[in-house]
Each structure stands twice: as structure tokens, then as C-alpha cells.
Backbone as CSV, one residue per row, in Angstrom:
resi,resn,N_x,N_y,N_z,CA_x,CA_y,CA_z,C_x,C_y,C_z
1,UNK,-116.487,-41.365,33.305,-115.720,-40.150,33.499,-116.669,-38.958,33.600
2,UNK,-116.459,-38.223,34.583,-117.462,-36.972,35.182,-117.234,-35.578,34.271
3,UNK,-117.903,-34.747,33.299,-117.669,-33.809,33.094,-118.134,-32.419,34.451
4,UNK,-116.982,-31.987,34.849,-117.228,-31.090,35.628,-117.565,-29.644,35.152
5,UNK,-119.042,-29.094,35.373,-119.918,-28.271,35.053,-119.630,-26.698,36.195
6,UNK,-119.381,-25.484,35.485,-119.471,-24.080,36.118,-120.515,-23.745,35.616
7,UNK,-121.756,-22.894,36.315,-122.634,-22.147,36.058,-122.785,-20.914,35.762
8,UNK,-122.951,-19.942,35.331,-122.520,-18.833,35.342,-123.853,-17.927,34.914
9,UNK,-124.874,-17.097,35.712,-125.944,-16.565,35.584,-126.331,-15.807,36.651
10,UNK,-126.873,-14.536,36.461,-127.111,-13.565,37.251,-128.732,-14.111,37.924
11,UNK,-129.321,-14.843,37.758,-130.814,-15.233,37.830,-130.537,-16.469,38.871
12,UNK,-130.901,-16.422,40.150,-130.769,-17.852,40.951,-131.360,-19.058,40.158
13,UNK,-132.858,-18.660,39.912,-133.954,-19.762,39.466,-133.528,-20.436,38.225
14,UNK,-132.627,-19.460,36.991,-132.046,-20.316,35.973,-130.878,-20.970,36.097
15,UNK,-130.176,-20.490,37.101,-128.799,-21.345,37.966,-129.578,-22.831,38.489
16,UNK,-130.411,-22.804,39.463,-131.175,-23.912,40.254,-132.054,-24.810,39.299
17,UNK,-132.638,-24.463,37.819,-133.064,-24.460,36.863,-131.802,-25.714,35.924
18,UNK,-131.156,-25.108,35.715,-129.728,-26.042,34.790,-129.128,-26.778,35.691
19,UNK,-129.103,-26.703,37.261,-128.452,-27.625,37.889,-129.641,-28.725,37.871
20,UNK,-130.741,-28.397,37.846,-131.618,-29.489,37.998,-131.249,-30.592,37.248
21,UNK,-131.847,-29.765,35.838,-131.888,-30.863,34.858,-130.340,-31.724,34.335
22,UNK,-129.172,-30.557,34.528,-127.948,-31.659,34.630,-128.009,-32.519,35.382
23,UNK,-128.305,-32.599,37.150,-128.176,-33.577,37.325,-128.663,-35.167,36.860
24,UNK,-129.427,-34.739,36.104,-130.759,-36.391,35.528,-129.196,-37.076,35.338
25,UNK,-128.362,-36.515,34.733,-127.161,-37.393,34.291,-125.948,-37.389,34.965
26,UNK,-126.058,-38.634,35.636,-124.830,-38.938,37.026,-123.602,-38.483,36.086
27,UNK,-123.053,-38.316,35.175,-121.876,-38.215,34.343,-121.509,-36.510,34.282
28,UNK,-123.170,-35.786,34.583,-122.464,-34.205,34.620,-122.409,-33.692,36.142
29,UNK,-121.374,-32.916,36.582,-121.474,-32.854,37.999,-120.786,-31.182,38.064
30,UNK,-122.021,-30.402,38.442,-121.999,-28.883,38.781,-120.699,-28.553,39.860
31,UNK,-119.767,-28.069,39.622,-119.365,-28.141,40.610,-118.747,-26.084,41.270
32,UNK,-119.640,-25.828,40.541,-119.249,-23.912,41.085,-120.426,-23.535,40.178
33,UNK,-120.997,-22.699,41.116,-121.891,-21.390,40.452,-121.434,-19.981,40.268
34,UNK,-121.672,-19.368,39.756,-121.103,-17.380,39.167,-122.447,-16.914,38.739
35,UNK,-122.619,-15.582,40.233,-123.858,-15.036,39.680,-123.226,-13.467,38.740
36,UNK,-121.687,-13.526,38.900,-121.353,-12.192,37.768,-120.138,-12.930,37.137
37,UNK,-119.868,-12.269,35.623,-119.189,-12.560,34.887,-117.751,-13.116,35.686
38,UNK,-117.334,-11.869,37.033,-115.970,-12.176,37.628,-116.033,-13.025,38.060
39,UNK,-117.118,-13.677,38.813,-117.161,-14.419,40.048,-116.976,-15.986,38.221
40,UNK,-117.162,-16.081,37.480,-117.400,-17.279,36.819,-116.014,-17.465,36.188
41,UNK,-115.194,-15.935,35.682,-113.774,-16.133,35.419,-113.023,-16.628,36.821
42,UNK,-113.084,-16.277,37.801,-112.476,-17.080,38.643,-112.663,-17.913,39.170
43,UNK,-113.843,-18.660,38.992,-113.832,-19.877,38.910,-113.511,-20.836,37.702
44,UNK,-113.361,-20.515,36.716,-112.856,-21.390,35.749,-111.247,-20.814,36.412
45,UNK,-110.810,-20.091,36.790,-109.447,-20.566,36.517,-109.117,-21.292,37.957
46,UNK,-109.909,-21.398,39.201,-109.587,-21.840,40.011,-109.509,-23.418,40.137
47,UNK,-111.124,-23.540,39.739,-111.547,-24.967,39.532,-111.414,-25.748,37.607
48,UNK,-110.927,-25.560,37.042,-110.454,-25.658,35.635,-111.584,-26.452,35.135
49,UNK,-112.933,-26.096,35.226,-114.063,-27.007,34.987,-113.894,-27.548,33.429
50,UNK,-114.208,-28.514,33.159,-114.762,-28.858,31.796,-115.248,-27.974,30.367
51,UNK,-116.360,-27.511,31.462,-117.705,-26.685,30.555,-117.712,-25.646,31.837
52,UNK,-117.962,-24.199,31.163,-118.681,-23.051,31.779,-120.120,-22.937,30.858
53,UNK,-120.913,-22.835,31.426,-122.030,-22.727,31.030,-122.523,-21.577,31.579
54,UNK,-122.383,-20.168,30.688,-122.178,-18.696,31.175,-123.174,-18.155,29.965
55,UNK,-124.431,-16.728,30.996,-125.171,-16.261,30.430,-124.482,-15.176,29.571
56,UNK,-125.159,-14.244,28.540,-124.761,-13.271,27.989,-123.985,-12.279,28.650
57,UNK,-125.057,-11.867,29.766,-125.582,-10.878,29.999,-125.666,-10.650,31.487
58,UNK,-124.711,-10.749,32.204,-124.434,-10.620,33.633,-123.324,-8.976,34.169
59,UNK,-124.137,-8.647,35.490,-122.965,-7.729,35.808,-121.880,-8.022,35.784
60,UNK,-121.123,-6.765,36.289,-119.562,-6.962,36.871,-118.899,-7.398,35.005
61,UNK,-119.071,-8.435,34.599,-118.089,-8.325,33.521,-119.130,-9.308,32.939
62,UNK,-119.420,-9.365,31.072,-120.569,-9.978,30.404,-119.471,-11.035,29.825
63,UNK,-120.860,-12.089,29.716,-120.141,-13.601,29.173,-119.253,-13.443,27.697
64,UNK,-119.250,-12.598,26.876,-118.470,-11.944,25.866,-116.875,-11.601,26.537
65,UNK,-116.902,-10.967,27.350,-115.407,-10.843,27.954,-114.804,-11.635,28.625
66,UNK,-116.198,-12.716,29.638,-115.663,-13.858,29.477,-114.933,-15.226,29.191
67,UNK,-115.288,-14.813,27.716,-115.213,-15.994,27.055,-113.866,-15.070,26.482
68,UNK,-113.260,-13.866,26.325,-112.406,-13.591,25.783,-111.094,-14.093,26.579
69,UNK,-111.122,-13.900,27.910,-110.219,-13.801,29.082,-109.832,-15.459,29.033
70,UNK,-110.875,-16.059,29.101,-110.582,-17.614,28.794,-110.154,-18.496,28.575
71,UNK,-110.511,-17.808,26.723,-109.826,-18.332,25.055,-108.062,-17.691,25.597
72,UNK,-108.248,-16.075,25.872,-106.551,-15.713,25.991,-106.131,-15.763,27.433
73,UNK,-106.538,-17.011,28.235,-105.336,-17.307,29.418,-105.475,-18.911,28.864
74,UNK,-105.749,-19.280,27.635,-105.848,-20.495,27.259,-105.884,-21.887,28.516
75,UNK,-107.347,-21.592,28.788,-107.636,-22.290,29.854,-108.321,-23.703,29.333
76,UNK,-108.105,-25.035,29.551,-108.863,-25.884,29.127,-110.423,-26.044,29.356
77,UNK,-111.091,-24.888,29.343,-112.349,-25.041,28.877,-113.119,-24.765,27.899
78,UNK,-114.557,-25.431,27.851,-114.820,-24.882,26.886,-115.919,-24.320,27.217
79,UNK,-116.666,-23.593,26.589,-117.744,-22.482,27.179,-119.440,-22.665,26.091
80,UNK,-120.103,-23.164,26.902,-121.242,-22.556,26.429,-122.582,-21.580,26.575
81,UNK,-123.069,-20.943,25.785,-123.697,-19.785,25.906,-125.576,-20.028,26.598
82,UNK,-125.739,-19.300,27.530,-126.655,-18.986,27.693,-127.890,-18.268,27.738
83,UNK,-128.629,-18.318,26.986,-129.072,-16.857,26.538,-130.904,-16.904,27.030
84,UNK,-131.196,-15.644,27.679,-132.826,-16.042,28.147,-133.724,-15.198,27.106
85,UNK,-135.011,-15.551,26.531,-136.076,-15.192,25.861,-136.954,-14.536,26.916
86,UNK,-136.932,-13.361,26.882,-137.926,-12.848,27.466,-139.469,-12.364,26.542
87,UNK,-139.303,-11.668,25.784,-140.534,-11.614,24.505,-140.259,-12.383,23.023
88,UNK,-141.433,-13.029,23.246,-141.515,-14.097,21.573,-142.796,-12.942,20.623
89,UNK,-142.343,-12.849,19.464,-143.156,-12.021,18.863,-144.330,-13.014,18.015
């Protein structure tokens, strides 16, 4: 059984980056990318993916309001967070 995967990141290379390495596993299958928060809410409600796999921190609307709109159109997904390290101290 295929878990169907949304991407959701303002950064191509970390979009092209997570599709990579999901694919190693025939069982996860990408099936929509969102380079802004809107573009990833409407795709979860279009394509009712599995998993959104949505950054913090994107224009247009942040993975926080995201994940609010989501939880309250009680959509069967579930969401996980993406978050990038830019300085390690």
C-alpha cells in the first residue's frame, strides 16, 4: 500500500532533495509539490495526500497556518514539519 507524499517548500533543491531520497522506497510516492504555503493547502485538499511534508517558513501563507486550515477543514492528513539549519553555533 502506497503512502501518497505532498511537498511543500519554498527552496526547489530541498523539494528535489526529499523527493530524492523518498523515492529509495517504492511504498512512498510524491505525488504534488507547493513552493507557497497556498499552493500546498490546495493541494492537500485537492489531492487528499497521506502526509504533507511542509516547511516552516514559506510565502503567501507559513506552514503554521497551514497546518491550522488542515487540522480545521479536518482533512485526512497528517503533516510533517520541515525545518532548514542555516547557522550551527
Amino acid at each position: 500500500m502506497s503512502i501518497h507524499i505532498v511537498i511543500a517548500d519554498d527552496h526547489t533543491v530541498v523539494r528535489q532533495g526529499l523527493k530524492m531520497f523518498l523515492s529509495l522506497d517504492p511504498d512512498l510516492v510524491v505525488v504534488g509539490e507547493a513552493t507557497n504555503g497556498e499552493e500546498a493547502l490546495d493541494l492537500a485538499r485537492k489531492l487528499k495526500p497521506d502526509v504533507v511534508l511542509m516547511d516552516l517558513h514559506m510565502p503567501v501563507m507559513d506552514g503554521i497556518r497551514d497546518i491550522t486550515e488542515i487540522r480545521k477543514e479536518k482533512l485526512d492528513t497528517e503533516v510533517g514539519m520541515v525545518q532548514k539549519v542555516t547557522k550551527l553555533d
